[in-house]
N, CA, C and O atoms as a Tinker XYZ file with bonds, in Angstrom:
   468  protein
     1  N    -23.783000 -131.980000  -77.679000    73     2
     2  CA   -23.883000 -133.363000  -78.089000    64     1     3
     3  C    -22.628000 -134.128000  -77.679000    63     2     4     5
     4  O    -22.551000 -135.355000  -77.612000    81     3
     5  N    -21.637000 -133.239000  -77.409000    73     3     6
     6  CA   -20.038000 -134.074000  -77.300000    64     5     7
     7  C    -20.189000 -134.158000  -76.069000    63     6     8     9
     8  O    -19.280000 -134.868000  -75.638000    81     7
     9  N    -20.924000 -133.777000  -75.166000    73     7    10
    10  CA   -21.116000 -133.817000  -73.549000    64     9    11
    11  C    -21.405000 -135.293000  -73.466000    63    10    12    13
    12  O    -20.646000 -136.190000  -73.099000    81    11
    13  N    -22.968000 -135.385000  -73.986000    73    11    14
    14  CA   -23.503000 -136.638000  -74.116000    64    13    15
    15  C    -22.708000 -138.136000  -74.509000    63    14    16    17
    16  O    -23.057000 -139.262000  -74.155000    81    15
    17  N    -21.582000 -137.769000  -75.320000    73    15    18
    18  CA   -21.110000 -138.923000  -76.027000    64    17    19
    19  C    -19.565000 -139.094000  -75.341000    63    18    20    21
    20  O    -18.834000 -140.064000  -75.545000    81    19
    21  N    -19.326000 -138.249000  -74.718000    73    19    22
    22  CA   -17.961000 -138.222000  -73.756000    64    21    23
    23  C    -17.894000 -139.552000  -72.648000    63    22    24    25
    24  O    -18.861000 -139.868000  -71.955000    81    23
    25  N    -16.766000 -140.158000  -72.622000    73    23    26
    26  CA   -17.163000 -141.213000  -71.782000    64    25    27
    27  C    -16.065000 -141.127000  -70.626000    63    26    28    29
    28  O    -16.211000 -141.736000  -69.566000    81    27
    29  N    -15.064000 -140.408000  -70.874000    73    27    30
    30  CA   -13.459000 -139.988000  -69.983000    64    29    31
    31  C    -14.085000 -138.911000  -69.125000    63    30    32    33
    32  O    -14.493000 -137.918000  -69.728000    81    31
    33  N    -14.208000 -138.949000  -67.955000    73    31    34
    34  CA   -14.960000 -138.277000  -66.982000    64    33    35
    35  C    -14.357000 -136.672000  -67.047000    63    34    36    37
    36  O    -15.044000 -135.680000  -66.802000    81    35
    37  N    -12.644000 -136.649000  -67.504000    73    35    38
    38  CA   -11.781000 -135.722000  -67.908000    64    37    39
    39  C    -12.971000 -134.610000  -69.119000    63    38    40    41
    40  O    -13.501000 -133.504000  -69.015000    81    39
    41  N    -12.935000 -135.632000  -70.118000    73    39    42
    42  CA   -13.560000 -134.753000  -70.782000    64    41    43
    43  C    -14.844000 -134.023000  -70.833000    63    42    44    45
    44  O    -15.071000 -132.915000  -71.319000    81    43
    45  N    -15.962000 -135.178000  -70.004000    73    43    46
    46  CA   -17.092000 -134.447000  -69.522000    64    45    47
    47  C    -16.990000 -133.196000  -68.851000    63    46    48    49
    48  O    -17.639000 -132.185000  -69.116000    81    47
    49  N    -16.169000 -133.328000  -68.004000    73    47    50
    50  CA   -15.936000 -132.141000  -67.257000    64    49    51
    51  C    -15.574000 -131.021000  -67.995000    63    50    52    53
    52  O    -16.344000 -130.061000  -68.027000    81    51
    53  N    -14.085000 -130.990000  -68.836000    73    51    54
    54  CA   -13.511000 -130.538000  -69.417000    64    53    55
    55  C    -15.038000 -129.710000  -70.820000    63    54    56    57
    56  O    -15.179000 -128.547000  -71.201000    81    55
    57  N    -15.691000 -130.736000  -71.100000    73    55    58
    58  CA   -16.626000 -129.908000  -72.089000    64    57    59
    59  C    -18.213000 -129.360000  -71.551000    63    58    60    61
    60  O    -19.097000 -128.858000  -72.246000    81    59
    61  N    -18.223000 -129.616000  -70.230000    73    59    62
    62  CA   -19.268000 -128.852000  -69.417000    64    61    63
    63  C    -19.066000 -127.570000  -68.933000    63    62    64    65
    64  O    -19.925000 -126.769000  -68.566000    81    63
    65  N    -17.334000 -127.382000  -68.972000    73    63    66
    66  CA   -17.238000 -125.921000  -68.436000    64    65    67
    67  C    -17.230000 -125.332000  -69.960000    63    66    68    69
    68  O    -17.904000 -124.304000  -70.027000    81    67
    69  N    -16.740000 -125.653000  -70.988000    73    67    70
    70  CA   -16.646000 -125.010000  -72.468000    64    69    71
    71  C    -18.569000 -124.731000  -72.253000    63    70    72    73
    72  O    -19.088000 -123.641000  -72.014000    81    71
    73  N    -19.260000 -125.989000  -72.416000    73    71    74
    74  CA   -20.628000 -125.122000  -72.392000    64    73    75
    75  C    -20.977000 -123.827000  -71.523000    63    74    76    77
    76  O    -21.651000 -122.935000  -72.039000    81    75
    77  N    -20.607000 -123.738000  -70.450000    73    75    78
    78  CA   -20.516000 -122.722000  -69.692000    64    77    79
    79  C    -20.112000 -121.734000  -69.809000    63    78    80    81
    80  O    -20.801000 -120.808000  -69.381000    81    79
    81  N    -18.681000 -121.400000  -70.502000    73    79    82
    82  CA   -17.815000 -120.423000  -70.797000    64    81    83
    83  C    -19.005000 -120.172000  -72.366000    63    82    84    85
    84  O    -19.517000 -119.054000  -72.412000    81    83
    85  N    -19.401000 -121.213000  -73.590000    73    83    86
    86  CA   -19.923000 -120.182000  -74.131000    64    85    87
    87  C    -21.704000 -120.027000  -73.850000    63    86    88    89
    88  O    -22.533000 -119.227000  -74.286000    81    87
    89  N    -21.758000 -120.662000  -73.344000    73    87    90
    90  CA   -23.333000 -119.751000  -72.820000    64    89    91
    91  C    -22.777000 -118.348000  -72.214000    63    90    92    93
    92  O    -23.093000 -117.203000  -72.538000    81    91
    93  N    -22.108000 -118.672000  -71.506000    73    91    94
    94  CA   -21.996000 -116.796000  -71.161000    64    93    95
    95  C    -21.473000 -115.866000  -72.265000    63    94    96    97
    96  O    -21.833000 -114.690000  -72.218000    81    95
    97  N    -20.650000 -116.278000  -73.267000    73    95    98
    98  CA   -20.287000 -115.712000  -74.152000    64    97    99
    99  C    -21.915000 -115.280000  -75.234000    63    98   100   101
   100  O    -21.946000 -114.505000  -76.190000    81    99
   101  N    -22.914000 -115.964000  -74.739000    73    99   102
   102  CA   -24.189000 -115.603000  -75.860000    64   101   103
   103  C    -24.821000 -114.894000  -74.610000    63   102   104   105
   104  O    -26.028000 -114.703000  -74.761000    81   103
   105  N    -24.462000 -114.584000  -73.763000    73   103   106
   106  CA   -25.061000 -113.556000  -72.230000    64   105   107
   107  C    -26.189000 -114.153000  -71.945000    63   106   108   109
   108  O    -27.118000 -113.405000  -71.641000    81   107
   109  N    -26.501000 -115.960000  -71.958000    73   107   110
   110  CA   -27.404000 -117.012000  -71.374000    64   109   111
   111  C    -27.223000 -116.682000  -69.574000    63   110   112   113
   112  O    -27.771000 -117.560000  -68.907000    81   111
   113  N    -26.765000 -115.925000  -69.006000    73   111   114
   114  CA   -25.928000 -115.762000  -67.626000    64   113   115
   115  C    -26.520000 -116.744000  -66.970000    63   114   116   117
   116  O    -25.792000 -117.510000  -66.339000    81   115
   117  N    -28.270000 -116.997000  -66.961000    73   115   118
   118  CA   -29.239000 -117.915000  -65.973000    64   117   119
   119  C    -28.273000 -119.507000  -65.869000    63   118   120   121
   120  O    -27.924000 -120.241000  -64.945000    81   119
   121  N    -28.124000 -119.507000  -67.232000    73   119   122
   122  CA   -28.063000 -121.030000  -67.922000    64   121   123
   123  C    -26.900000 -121.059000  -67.531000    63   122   124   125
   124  O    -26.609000 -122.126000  -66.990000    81   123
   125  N    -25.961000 -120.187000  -67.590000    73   123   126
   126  CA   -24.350000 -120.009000  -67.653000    64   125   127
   127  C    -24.594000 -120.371000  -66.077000    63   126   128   129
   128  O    -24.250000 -121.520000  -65.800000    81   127
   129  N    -24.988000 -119.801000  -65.270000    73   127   130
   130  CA   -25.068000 -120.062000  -63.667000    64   129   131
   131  C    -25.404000 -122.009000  -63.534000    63   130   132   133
   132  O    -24.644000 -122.827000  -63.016000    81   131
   133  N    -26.509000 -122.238000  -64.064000    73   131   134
   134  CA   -26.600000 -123.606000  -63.945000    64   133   135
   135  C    -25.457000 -124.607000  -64.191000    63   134   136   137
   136  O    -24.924000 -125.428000  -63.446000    81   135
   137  N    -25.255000 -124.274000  -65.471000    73   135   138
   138  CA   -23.974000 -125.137000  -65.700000    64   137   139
   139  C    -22.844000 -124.848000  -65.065000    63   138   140   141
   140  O    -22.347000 -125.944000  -64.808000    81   139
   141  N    -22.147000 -124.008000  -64.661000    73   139   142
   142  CA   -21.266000 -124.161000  -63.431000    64   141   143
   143  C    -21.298000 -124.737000  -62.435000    63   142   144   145
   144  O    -20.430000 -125.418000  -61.889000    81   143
   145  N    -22.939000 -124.344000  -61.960000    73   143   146
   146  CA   -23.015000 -125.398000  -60.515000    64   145   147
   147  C    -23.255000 -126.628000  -60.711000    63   146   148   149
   148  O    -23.234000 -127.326000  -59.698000    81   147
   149  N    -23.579000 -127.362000  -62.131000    73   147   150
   150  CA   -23.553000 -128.721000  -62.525000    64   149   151
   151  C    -21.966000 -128.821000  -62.398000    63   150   152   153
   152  O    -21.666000 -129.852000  -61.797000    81   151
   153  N    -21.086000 -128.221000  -62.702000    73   151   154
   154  CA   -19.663000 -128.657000  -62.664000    64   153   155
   155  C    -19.396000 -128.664000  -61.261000    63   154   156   157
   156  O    -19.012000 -129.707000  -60.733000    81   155
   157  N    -19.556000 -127.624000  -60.600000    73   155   158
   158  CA   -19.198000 -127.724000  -58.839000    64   157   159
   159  C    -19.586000 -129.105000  -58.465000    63   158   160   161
   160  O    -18.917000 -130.080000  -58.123000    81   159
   161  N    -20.745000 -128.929000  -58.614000    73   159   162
   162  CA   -21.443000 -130.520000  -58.052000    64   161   163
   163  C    -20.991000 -131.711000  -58.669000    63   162   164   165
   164  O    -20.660000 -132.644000  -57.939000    81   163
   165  N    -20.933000 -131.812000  -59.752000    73   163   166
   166  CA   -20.822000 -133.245000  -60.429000    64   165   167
   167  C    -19.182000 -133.453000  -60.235000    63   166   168   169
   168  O    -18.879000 -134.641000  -60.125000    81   167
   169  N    -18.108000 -132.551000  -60.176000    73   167   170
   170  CA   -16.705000 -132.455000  -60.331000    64   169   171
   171  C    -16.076000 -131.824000  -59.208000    63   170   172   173
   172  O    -15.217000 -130.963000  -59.397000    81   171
   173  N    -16.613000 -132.360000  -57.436000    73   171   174
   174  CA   -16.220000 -131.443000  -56.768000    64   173   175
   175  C    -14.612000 -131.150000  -56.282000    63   174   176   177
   176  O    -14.164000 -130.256000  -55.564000    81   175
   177  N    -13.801000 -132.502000  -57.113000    73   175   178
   178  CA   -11.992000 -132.174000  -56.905000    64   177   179
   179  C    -11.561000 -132.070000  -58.287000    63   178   180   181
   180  O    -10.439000 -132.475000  -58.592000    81   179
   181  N    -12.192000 -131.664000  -58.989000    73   179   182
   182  CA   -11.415000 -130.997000  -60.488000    64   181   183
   183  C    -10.384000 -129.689000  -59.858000    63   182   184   185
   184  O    -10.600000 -128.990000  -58.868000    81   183
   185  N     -9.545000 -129.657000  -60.537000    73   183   186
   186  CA    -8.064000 -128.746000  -60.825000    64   185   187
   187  C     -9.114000 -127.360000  -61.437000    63   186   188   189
   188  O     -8.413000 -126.362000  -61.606000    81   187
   189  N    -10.133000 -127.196000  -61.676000    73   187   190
   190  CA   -10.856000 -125.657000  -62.169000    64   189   191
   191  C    -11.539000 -125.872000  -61.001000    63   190   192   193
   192  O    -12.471000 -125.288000  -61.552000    81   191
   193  N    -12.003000 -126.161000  -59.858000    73   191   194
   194  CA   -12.995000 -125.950000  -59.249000    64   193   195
   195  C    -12.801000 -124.136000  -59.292000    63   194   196   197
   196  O    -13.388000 -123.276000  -59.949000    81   195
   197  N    -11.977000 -124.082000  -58.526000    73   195   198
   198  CA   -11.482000 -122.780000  -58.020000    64   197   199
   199  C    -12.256000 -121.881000  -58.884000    63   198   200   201
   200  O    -13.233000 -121.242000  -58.494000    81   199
   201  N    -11.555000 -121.848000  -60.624000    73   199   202
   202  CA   -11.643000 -121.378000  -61.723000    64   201   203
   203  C    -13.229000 -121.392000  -61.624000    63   202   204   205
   204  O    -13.714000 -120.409000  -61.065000    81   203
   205  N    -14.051000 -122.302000  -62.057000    73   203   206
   206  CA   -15.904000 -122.215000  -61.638000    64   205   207
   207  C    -16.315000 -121.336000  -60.829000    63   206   208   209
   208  O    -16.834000 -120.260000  -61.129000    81   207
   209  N    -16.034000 -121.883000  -59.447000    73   207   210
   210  CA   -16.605000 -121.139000  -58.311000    64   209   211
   211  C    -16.395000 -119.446000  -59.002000    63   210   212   213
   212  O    -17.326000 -118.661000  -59.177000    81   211
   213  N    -15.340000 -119.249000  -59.227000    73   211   214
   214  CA   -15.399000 -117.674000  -58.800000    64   213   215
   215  C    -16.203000 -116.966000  -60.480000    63   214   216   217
   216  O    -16.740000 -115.860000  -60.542000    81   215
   217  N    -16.079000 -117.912000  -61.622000    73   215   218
   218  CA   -16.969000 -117.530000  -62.675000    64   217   219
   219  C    -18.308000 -117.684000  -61.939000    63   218   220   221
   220  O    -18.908000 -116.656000  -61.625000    81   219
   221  N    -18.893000 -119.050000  -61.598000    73   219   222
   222  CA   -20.128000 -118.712000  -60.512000    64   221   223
   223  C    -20.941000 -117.541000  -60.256000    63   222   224   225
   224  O    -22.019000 -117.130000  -60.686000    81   223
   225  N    -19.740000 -116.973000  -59.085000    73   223   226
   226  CA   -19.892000 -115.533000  -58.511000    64   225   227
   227  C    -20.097000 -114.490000  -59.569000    63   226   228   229
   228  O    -21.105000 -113.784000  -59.548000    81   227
   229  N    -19.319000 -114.388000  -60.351000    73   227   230
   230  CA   -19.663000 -113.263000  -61.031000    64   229   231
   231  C    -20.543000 -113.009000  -61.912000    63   230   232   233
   232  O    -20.901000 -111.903000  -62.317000    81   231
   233  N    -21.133000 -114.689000  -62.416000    73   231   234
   234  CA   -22.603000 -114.666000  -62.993000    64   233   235
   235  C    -23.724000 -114.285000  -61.792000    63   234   236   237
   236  O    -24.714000 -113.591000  -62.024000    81   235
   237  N    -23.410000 -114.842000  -60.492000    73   235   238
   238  CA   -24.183000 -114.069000  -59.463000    64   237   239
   239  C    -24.200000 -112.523000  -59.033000    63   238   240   241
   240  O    -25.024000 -111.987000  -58.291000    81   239
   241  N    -23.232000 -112.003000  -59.594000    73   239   242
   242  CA   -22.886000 -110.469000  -59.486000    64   241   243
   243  C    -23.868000 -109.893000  -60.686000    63   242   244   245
   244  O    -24.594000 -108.903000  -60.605000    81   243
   245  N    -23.697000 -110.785000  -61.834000    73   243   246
   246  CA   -24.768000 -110.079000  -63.019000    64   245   247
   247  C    -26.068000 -110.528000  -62.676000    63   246   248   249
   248  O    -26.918000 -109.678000  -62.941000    81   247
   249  N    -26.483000 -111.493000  -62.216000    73   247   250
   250  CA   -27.998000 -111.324000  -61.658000    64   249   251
   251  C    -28.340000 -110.978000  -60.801000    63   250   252   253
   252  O    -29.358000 -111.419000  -60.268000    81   251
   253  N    -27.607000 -110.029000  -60.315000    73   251   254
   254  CA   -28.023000 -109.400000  -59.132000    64   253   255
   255  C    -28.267000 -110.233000  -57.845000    63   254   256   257
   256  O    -29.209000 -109.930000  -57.113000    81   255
   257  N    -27.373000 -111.367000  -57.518000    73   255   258
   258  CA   -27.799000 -111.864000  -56.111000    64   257   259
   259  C    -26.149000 -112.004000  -55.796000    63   258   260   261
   260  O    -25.342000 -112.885000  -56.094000    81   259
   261  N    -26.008000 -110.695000  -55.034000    73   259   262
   262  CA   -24.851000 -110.640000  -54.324000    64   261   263
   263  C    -24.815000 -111.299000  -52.762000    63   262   264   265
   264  O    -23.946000 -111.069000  -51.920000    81   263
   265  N    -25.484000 -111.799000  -52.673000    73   263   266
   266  CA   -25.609000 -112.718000  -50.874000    64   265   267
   267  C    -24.686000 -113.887000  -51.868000    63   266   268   269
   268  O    -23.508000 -114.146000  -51.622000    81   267
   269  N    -25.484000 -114.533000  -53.042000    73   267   270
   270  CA   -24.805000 -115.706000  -53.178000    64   269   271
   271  C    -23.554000 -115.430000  -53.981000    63   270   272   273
   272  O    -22.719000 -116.300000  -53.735000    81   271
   273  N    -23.156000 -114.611000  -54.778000    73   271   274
   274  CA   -21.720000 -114.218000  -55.017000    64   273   275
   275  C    -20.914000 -114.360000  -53.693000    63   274   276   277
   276  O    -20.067000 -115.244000  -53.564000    81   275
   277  N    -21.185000 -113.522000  -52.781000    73   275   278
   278  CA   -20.694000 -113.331000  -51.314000    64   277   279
   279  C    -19.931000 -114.915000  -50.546000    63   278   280   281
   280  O    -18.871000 -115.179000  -49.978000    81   279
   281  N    -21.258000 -115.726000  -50.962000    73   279   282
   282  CA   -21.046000 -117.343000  -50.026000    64   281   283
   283  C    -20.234000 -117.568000  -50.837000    63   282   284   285
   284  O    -19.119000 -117.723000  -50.339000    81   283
   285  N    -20.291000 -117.699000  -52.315000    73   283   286
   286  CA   -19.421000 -118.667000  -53.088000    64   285   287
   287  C    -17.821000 -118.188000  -53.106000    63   286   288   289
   288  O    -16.945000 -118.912000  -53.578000    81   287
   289  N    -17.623000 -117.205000  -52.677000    73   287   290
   290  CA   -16.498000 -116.070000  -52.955000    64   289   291
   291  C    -15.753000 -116.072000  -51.992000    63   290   292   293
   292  O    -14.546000 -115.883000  -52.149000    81   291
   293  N    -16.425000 -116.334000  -50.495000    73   291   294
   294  CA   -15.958000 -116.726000  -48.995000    64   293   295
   295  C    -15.531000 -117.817000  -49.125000    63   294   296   297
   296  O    -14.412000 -117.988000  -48.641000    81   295
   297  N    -16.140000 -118.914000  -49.753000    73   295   298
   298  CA   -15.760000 -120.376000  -49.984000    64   297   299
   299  C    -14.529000 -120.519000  -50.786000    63   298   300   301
   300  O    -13.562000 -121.260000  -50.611000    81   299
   301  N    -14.738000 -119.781000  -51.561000    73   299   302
   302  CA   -13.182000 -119.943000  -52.430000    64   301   303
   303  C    -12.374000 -119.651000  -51.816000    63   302   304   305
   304  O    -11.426000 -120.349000  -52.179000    81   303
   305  N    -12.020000 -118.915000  -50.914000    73   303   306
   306  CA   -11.032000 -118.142000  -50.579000    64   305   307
   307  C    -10.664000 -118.598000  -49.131000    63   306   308   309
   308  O     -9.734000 -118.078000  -48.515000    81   307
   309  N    -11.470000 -119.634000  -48.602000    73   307   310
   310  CA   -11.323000 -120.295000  -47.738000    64   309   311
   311  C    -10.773000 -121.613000  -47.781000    63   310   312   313
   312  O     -9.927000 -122.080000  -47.019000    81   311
   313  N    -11.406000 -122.235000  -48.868000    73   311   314
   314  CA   -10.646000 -123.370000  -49.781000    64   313   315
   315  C     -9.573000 -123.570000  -50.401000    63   314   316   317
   316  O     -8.971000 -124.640000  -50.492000    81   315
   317  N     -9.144000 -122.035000  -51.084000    73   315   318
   318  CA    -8.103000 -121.986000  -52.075000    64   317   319
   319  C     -7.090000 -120.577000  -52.024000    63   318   320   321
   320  O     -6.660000 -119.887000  -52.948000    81   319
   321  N     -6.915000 -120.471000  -50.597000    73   319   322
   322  CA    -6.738000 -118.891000  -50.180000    64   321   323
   323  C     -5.429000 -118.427000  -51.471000    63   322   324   325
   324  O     -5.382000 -117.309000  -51.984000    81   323
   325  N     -4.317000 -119.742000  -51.845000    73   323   326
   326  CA    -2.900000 -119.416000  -52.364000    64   325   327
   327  C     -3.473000 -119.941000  -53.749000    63   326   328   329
   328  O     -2.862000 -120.975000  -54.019000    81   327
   329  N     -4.253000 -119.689000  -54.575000    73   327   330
   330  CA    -4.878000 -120.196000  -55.864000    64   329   331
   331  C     -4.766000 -119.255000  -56.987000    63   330   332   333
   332  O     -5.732000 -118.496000  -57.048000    81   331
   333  N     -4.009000 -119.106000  -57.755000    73   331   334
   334  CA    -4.104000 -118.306000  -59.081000    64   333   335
   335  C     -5.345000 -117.351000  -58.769000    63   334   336   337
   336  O     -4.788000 -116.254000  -58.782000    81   335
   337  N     -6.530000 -117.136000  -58.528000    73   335   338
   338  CA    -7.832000 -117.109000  -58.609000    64   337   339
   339  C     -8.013000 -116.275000  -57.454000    63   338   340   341
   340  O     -8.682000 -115.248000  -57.568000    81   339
   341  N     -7.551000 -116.560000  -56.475000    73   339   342
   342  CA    -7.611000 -115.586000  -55.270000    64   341   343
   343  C     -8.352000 -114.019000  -54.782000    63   342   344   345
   344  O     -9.383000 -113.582000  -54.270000    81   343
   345  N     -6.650000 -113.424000  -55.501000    73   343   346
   346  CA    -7.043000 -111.953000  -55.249000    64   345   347
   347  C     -7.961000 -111.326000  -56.346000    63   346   348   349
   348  O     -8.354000 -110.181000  -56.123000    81   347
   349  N     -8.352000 -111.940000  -57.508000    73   347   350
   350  CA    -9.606000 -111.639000  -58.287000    64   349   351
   351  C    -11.199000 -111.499000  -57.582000    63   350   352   353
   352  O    -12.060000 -110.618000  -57.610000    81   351
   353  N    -11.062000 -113.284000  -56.742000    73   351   354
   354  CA   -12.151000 -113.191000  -55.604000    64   353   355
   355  C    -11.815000 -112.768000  -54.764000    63   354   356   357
   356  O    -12.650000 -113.092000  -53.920000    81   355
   357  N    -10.783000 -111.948000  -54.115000    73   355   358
   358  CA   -10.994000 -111.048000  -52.694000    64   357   359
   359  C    -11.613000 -109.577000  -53.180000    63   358   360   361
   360  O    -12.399000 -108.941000  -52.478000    81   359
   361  N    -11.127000 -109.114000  -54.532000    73   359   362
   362  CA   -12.163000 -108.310000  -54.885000    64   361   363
   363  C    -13.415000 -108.111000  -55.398000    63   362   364   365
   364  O    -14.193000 -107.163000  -55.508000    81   363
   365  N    -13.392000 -109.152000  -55.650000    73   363   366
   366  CA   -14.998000 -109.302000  -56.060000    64   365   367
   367  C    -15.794000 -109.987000  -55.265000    63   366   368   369
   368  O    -16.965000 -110.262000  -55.528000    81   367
   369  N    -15.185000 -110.297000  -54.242000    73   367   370
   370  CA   -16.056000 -110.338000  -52.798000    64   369   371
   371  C    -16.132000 -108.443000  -52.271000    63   370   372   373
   372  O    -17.082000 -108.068000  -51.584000    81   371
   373  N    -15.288000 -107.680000  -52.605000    73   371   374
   374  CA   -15.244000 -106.528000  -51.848000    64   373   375
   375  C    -16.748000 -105.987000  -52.952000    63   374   376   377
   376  O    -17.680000 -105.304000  -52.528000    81   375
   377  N    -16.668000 -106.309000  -53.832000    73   375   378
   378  CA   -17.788000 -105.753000  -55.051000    64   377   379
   379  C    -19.277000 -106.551000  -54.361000    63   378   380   381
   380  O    -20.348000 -106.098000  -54.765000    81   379
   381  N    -19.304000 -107.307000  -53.698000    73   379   382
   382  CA   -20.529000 -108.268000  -53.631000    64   381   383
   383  C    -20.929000 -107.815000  -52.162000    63   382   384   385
   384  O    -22.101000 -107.833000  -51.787000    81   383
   385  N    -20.064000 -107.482000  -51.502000    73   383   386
   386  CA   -20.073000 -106.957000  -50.090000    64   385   387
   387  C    -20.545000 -105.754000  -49.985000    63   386   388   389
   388  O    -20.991000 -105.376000  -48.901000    81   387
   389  N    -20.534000 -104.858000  -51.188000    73   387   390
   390  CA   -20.590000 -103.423000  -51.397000    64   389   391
   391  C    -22.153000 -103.184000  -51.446000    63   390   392   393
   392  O    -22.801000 -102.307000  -50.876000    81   391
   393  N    -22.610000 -104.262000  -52.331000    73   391   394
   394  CA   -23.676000 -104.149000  -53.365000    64   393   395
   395  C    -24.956000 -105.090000  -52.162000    63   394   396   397
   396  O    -26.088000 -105.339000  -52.576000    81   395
   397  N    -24.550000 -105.457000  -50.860000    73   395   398
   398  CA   -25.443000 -105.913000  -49.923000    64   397   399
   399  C    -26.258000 -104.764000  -49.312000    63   398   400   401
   400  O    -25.777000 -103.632000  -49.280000    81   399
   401  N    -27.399000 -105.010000  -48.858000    73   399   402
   402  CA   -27.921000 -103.883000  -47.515000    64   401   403
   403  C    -27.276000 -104.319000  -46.140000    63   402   404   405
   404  O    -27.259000 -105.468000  -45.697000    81   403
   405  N    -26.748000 -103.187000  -45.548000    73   403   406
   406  CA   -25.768000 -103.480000  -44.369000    64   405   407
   407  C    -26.251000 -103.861000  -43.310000    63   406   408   409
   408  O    -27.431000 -103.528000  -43.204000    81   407
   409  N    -25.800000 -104.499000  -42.351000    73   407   410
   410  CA   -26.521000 -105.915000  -41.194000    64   409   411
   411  C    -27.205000 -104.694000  -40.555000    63   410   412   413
   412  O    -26.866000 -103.566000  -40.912000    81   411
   413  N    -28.056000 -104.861000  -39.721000    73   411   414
   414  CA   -28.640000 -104.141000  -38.773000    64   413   415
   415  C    -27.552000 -104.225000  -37.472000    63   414   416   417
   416  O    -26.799000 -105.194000  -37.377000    81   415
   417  N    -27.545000 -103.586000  -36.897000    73   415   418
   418  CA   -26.474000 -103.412000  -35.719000    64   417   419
   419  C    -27.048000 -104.273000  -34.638000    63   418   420   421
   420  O    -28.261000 -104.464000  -34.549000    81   419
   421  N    -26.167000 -104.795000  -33.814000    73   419   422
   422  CA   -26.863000 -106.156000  -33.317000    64   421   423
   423  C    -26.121000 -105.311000  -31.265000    63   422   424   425
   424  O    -25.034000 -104.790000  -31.013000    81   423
   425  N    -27.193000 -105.545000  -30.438000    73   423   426
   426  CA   -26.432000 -104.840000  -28.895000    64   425   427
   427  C    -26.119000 -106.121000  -28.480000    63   426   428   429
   428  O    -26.371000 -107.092000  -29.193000    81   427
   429  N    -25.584000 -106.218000  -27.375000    73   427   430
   430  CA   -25.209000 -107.344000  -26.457000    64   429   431
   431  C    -26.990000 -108.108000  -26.088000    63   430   432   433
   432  O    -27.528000 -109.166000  -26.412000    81   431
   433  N    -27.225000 -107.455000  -25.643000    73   431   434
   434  CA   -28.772000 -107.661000  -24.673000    64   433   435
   435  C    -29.287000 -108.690000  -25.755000    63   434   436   437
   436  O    -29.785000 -109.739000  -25.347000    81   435
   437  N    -29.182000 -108.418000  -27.305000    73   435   438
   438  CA   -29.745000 -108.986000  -28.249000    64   437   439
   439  C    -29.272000 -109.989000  -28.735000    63   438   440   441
   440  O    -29.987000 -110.937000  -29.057000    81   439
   441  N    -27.870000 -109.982000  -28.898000    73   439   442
   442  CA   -27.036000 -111.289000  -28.943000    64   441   443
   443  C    -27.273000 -112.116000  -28.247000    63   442   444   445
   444  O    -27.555000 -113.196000  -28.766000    81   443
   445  N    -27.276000 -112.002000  -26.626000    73   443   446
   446  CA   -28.024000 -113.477000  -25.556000    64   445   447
   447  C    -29.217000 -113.270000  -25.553000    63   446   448   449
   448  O    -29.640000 -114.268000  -24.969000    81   447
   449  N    -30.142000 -112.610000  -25.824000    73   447   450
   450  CA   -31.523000 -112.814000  -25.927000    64   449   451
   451  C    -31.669000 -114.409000  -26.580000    63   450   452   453
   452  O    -30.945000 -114.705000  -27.531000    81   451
   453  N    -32.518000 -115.291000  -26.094000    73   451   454
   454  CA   -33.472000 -116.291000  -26.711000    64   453   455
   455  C    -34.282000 -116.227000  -27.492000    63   454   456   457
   456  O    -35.341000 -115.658000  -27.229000    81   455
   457  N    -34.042000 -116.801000  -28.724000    73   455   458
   458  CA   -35.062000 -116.569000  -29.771000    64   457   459
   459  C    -36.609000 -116.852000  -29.204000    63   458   460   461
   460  O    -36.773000 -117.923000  -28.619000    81   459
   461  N    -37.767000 -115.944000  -29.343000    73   459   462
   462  CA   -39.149000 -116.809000  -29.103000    64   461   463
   463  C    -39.537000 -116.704000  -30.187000    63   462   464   465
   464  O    -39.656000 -115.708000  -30.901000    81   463
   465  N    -39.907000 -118.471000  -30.476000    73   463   466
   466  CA   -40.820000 -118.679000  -31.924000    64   465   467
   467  C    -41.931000 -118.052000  -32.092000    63   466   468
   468  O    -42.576000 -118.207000  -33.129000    81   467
């Protein structure tokens, strides 16, 4: 309700990630995932982005979709390589990387091959 009635863009933000932090604390993880990416999106130069993104990921690590842990985890670390937050997501990119099925091996011949639709 304090979301709703917040009018300092500071604090919207500021009480959209608290919803977030405790939906996951009641193991909502689905919901907990939504509301983060409402913060990514709605707050994309907040001072927590960093902090989101990589909670994000690791709600994507508990639902089992390590492709998108993977993107969001590359992104951070591409964005925010010197970030408090960092080497937490370089390992838990190594955890999301682990938990993929491994590329199919790709030859030269196949690399310049032309796609036919």
């Amino acid at each position: 309700e304090g979301y709703l009635q917040a009018t300092q863009p500071d604090y919207k933000a500021l009480l959209l990630l608290g919803r977030a932090f405790s939906t996951v604390e009641l193991q909502k993880y689905s919901m907990a995932a939504d509301l983060y990416g409402e913060f990514l999106r709605d707050y994309p130069t907040h001072y927590l982005v960093p902090r989101s993104m990589l909670e994000s990921a690791r709600l994507a690590l508990l639902l089992e979709k390590p492709g998108d842990a993977r993107d969001t985890l590359e992104e951070l670390l591409a964005l925010y390589p010197k970030s408090a937050w960092a080497p937490t997501a370089q390992a838990l990119l190594d955890e999301a990387r682990a938990k993929l099925p491994p590329e199919p091996a790709r030859t030269e011949a196949a690399a310049d091959a032309i796609p036919v639709p």
